[in-house]
NUBAPA-608377 format. One record per residue: residue number from 1; x, y, z of N, C-alpha, C in turn; residue in one letter. Coordinates in Angstrom, 1 decimal. Layout:
% NUBAPA-608377
- NUM	X	Y	Z	X	Y	Z	X	Y	Z	A
...
//
This chain:
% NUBAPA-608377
- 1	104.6	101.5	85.1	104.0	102.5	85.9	104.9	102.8	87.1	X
- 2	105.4	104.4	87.7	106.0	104.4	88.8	105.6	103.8	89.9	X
- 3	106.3	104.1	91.0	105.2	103.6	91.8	104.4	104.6	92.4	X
- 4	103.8	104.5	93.6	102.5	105.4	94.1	103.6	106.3	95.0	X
- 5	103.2	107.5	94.6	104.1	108.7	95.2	103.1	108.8	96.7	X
- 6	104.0	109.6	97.6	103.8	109.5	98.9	102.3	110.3	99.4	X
- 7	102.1	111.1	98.5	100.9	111.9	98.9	99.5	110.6	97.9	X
- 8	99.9	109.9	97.3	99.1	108.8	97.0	98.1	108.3	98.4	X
- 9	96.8	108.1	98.0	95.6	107.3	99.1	96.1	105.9	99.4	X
- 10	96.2	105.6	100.9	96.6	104.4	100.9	95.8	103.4	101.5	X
- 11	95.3	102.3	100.9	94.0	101.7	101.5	94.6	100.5	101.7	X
- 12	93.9	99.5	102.9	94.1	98.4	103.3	93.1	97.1	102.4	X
- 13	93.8	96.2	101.4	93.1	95.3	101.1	92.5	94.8	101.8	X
- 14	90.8	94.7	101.3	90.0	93.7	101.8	89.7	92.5	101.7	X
- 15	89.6	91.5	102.7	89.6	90.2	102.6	88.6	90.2	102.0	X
- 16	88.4	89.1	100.8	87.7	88.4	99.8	86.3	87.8	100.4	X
- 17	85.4	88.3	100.3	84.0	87.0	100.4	83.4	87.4	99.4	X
- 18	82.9	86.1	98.5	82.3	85.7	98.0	81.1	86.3	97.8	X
- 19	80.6	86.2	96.7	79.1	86.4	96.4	78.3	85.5	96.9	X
- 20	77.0	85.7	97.2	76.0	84.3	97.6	75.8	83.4	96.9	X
- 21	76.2	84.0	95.6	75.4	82.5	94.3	76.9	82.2	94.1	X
- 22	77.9	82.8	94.3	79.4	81.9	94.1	79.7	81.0	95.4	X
- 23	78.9	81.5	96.7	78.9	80.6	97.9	77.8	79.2	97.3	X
- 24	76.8	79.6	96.4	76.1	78.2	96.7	76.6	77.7	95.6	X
- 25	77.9	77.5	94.5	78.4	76.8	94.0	79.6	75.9	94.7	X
- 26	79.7	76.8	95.6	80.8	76.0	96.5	80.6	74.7	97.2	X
- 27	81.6	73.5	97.3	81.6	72.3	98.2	81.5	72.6	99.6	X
- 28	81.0	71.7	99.9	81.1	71.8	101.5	81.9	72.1	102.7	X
- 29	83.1	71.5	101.7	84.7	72.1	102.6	85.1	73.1	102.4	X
- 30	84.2	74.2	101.2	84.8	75.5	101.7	85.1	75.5	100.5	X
- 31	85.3	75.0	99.2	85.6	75.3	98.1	84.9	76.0	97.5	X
- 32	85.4	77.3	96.6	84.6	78.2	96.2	84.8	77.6	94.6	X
- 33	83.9	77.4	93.8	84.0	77.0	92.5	83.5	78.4	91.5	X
- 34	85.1	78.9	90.3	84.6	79.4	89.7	85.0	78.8	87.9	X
- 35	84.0	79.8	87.3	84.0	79.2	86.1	84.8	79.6	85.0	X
- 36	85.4	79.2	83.9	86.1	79.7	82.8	85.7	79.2	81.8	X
- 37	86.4	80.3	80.7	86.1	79.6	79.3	87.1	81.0	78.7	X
- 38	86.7	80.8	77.6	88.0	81.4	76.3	87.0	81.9	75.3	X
- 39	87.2	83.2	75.3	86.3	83.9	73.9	87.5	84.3	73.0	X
- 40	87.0	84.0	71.5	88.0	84.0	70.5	87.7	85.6	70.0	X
- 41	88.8	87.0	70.2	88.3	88.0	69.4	89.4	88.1	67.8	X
- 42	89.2	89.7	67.9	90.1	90.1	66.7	91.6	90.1	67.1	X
- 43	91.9	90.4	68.9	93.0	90.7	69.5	93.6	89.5	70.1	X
- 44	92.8	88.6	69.8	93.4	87.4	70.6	92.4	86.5	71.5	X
- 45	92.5	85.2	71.9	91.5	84.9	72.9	91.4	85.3	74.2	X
- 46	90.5	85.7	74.9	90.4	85.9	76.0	89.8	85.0	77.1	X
- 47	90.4	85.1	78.1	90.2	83.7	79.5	89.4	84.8	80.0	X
- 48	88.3	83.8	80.3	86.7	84.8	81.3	87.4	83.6	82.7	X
- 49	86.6	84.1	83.8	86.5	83.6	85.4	85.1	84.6	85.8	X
- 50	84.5	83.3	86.1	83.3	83.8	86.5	82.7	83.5	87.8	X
- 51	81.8	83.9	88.5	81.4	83.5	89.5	80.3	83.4	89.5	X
- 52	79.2	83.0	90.4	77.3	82.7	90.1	76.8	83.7	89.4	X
- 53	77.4	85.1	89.6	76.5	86.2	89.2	77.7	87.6	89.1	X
- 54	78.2	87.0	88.8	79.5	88.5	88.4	80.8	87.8	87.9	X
- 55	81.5	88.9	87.1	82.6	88.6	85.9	83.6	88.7	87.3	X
- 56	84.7	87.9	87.5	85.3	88.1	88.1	87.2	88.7	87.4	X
- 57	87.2	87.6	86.4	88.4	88.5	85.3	88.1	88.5	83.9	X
- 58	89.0	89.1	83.3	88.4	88.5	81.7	90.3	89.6	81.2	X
- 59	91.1	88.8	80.5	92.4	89.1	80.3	92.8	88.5	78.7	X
- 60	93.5	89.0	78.4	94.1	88.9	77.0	95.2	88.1	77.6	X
- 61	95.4	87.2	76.3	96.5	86.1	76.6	97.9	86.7	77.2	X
- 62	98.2	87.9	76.8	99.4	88.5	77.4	99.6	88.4	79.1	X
- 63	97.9	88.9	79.4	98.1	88.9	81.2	97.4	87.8	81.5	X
- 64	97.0	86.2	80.9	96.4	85.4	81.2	96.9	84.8	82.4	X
- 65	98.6	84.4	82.4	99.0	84.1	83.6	99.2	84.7	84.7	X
- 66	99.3	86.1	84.7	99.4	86.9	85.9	97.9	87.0	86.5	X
- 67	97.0	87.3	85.6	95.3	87.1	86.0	94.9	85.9	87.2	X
- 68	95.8	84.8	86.2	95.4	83.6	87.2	95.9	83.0	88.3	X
- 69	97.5	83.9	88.0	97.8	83.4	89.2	97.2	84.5	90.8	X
- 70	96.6	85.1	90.4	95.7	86.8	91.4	94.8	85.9	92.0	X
- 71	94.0	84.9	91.3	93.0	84.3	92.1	92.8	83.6	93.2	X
- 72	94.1	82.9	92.8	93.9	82.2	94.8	94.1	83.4	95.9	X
- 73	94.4	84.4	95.5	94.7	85.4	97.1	93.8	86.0	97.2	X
- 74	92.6	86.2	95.7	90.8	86.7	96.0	90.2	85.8	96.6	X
- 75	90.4	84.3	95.9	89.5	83.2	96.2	90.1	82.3	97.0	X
- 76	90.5	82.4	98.4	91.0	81.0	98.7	90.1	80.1	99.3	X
- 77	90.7	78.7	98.5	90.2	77.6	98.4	89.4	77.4	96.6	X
- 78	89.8	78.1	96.1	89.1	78.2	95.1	89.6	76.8	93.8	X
- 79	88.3	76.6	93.4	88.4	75.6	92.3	87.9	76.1	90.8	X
- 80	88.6	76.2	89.6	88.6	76.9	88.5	87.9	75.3	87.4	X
- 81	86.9	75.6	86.9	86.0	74.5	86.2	85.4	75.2	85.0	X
- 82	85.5	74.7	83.4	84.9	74.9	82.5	83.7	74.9	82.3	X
- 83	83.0	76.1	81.8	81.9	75.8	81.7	81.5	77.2	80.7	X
- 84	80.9	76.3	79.2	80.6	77.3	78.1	80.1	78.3	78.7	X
- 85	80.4	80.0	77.7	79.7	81.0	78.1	79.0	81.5	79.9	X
- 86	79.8	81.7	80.3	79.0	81.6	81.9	78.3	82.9	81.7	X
- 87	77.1	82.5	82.1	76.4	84.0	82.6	76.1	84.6	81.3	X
- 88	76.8	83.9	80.4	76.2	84.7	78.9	77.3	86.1	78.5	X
- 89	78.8	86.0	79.5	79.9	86.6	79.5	80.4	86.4	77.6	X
- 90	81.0	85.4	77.1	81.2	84.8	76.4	80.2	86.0	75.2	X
- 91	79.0	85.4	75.0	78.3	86.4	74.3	78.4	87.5	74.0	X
- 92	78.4	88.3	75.3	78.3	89.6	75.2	79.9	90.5	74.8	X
- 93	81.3	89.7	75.1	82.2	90.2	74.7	82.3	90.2	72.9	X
- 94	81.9	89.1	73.0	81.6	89.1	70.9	81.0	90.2	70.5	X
- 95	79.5	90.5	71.3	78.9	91.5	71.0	79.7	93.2	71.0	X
- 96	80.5	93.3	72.1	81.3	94.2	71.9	82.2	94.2	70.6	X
- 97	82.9	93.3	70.4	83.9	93.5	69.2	83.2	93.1	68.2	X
- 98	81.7	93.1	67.9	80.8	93.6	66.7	80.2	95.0	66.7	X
- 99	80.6	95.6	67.7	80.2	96.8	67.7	79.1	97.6	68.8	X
- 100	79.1	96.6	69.4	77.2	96.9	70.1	78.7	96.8	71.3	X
- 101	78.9	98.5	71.9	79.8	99.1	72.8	79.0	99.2	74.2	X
- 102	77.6	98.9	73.9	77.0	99.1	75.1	76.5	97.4	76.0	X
- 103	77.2	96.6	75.0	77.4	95.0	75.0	77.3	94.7	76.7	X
- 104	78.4	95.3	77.0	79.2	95.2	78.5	78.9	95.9	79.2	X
- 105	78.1	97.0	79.6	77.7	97.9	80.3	77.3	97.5	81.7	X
- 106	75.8	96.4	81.3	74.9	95.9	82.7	75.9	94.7	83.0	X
- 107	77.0	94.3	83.1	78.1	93.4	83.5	78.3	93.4	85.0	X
- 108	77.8	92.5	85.8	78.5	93.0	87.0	79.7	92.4	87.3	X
- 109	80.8	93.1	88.2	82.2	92.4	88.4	82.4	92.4	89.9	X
- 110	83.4	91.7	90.0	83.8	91.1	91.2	85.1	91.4	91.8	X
- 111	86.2	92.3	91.6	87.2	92.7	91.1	88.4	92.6	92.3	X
- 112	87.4	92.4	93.8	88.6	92.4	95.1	89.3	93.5	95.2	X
- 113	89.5	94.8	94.6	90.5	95.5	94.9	90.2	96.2	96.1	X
- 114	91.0	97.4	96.6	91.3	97.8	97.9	90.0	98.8	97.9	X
- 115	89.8	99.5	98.6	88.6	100.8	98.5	88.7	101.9	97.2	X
- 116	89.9	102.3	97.5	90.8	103.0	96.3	90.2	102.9	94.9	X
- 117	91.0	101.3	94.6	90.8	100.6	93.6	89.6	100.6	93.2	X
- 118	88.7	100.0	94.0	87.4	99.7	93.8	86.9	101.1	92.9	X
- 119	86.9	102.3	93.6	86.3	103.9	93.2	87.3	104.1	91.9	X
- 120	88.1	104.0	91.9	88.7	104.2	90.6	87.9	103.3	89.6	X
- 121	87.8	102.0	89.4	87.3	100.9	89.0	86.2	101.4	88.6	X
- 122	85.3	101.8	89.2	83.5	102.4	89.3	83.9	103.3	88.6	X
- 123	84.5	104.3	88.6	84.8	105.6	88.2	84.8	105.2	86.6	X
- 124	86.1	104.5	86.4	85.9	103.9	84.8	85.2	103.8	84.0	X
- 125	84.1	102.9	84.9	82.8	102.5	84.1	81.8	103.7	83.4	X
- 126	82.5	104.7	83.4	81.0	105.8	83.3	82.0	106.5	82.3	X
- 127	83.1	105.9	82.0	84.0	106.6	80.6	83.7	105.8	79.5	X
- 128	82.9	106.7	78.6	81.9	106.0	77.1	82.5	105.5	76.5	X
- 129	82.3	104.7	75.5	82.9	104.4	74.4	82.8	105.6	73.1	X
- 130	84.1	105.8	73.4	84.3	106.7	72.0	85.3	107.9	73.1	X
- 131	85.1	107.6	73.9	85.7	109.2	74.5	87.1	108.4	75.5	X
- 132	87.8	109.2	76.0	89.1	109.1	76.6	89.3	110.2	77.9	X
- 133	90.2	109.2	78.9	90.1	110.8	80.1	91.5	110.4	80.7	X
- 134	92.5	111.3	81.0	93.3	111.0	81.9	93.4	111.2	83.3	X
- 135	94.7	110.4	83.6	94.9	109.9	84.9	94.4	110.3	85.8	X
- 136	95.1	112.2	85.5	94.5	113.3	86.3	93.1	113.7	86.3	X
- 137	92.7	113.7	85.4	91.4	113.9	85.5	90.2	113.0	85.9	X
- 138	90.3	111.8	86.1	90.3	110.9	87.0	90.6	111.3	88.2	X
- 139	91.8	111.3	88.4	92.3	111.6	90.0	91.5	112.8	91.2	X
- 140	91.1	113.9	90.0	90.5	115.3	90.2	88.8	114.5	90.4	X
- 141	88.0	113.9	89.8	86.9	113.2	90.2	86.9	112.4	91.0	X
- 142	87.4	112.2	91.2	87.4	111.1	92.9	88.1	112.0	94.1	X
- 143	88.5	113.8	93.9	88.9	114.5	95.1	90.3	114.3	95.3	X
- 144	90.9	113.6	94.5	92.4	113.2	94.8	93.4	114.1	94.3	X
- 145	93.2	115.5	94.1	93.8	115.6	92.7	95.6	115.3	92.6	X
- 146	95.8	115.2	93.7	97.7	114.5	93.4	97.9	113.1	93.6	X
- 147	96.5	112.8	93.4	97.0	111.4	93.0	97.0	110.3	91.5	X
- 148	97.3	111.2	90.9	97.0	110.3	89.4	98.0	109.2	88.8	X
- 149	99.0	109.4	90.3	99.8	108.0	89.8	99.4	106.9	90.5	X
- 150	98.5	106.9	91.6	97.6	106.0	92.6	96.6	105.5	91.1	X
- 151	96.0	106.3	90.8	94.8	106.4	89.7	95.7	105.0	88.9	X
- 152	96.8	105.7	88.2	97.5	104.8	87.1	97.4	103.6	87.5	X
- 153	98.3	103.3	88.8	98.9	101.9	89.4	97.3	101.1	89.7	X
- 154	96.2	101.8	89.8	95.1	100.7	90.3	94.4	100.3	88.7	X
- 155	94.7	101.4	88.0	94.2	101.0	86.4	95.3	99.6	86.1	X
- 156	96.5	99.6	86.3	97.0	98.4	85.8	96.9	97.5	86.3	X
- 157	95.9	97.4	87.8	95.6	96.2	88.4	94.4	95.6	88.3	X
- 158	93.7	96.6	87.2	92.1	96.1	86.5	92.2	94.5	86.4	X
- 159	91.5	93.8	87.2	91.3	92.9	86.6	90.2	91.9	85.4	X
- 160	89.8	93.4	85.6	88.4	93.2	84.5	88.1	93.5	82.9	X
- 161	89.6	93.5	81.8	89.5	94.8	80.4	88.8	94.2	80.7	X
- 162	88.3	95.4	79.4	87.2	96.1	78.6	85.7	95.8	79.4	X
- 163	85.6	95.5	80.4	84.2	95.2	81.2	84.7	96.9	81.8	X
- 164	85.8	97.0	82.9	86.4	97.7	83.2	87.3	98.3	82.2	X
- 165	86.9	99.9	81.8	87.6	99.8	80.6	89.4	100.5	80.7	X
- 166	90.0	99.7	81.0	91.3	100.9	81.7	91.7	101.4	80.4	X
- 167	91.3	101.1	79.1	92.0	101.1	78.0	91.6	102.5	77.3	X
- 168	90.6	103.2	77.9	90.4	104.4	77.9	90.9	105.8	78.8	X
- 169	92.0	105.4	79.5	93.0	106.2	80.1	94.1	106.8	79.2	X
- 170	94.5	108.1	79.1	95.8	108.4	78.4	96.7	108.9	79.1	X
- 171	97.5	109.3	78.9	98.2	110.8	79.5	98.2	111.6	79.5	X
- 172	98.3	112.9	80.2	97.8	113.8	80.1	98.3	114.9	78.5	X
- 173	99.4	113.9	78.6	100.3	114.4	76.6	99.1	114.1	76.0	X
- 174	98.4	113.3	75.5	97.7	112.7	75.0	98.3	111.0	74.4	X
- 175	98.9	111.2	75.2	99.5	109.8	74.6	99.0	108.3	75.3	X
- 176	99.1	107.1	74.6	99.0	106.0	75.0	99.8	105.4	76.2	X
- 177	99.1	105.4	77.6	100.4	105.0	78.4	100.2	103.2	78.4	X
- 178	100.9	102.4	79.8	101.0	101.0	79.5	99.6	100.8	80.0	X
- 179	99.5	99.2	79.2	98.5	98.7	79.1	98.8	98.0	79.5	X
- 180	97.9	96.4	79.9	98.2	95.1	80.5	98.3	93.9	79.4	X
- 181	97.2	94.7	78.3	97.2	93.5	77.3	97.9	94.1	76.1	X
- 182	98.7	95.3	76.3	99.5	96.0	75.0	99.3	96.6	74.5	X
- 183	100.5	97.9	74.6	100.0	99.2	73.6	99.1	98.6	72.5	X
- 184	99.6	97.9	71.4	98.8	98.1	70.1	97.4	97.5	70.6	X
- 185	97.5	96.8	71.4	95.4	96.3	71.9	95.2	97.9	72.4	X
- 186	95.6	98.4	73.0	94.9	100.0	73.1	94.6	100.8	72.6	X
- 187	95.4	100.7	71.2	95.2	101.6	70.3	94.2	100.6	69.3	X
- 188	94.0	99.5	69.1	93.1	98.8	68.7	91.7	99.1	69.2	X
- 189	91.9	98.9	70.6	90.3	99.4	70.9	89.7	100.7	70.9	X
- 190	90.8	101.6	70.8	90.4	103.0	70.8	89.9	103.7	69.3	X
- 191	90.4	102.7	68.5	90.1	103.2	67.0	88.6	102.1	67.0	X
- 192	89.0	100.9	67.5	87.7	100.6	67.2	86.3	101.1	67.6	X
- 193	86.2	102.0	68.8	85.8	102.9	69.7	85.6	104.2	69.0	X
- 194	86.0	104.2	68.1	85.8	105.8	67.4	86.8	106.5	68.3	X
- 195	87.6	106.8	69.6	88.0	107.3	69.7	89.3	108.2	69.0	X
- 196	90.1	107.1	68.4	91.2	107.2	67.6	91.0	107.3	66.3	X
- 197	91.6	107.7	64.8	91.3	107.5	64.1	92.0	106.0	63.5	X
- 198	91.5	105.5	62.8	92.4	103.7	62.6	93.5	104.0	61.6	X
- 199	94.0	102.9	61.9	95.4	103.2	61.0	95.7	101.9	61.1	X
- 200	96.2	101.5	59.6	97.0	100.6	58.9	97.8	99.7	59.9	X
- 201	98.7	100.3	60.4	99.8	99.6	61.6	98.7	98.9	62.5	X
- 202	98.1	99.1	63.0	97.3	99.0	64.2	96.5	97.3	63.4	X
- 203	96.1	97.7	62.2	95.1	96.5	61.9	96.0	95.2	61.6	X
- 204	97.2	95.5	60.8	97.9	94.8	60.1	98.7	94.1	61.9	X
- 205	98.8	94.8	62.7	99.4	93.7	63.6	98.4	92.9	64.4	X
- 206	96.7	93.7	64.4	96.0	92.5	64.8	95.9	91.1	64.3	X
- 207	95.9	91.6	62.9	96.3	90.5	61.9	97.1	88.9	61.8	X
- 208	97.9	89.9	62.6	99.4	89.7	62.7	100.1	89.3	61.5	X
- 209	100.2	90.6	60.5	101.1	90.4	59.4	102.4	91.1	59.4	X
//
């Protein structure tokens, strides 16, 4: 992704606090305790981070380390502790890649981004499963309209797929632009979405044959 061209919105990150039910998991000294686990899909497993009452990331092994290493500058003092299905996250992503697209909907997230980010983020959530919108058009619903490389650059800093769906973004060509967890997971989810139609290539590398 380029970077954010000059007429781009420019917002000041907000310092991090916690949810109330992620504060009352926390130690005394100020450690914020969040939770993980690994859901197995078609595309790979995925690392959940949870907090008392919202998804905080959820990443395909591709961006697992970049994901994790994002958390200490959301969470500081943060402690990362296993714990099956949190919140019933776990569940509901299976339920998605069985088909039940509305699996993820009532999910709440936790995501830290800038103001920007955030409205873009929100914005996302109300792009269906089965349909597709670009950058620009995006950009144009949130009043921005020259900014759909701002749009772009805060979609690659989703920290939430498919809760947050960035994977329903194209270009304005109609084409697939970058993803975090990989062109072919995009085009995976988009066929499996009805958006796309499916194709051979696409199954055979989830496969991985």
């Amino acid at each position: 992704m380029a970077c954010v061209c000059s007429h781009a919105p420019v917002a000041r990150r907000r310092r991090h606090r916690p949810h109330a039910s992620a504060i009352g998991e926390s130690c005394a000294a100020g450690v914020t305790v969040l939770w993980v686990d690994h859901v197995r899909s078609p595309l790979g497993t995925l690392t959940i981070v949870a907090a008392g009452d919202a998804l905080c990331a959820l990443a395909f092994p591709v961006a697992r380390s970049r994901m994790l290493a994002r958390i200490p500058s959301r969470f500081p003092g943060v402690v990362l502790k296993r714990r099956r299905d949190p919140n019933g996250y776990a569940t509901q992503v299976q339920a998605y890649f069985s088909g039940d697209f509305e699996a993820l909907d009532g999910i709440a997230v936790d995501c830290g981004g800038t103001s920007f980010e955030e409205q873009v983020w929100k914005a996302l959530r109300k792009v269906r499963a089965g349909a597709t919108m670009t950058y620009r058009e995006l950009a144009e619903i949130l009043r921005r309209p020259r900014a759909a490389r701002a749009v772009g650059l805060a979609n690659a800093r989703n920290p939430v797929s498919l809760v947050v769906p960035c994977h329903r973004m194209i270009g304005t060509d109609g084409h697939l632009r970058g993803y975090a967890g990989g062109i072919w997971r995009k085009r995976w989810l988009l066929e499996h979405e009805g958006a796309l139609a499916p194709s051979a290539r696409t199954r055979r590398h989830a496969r991985g044959d």
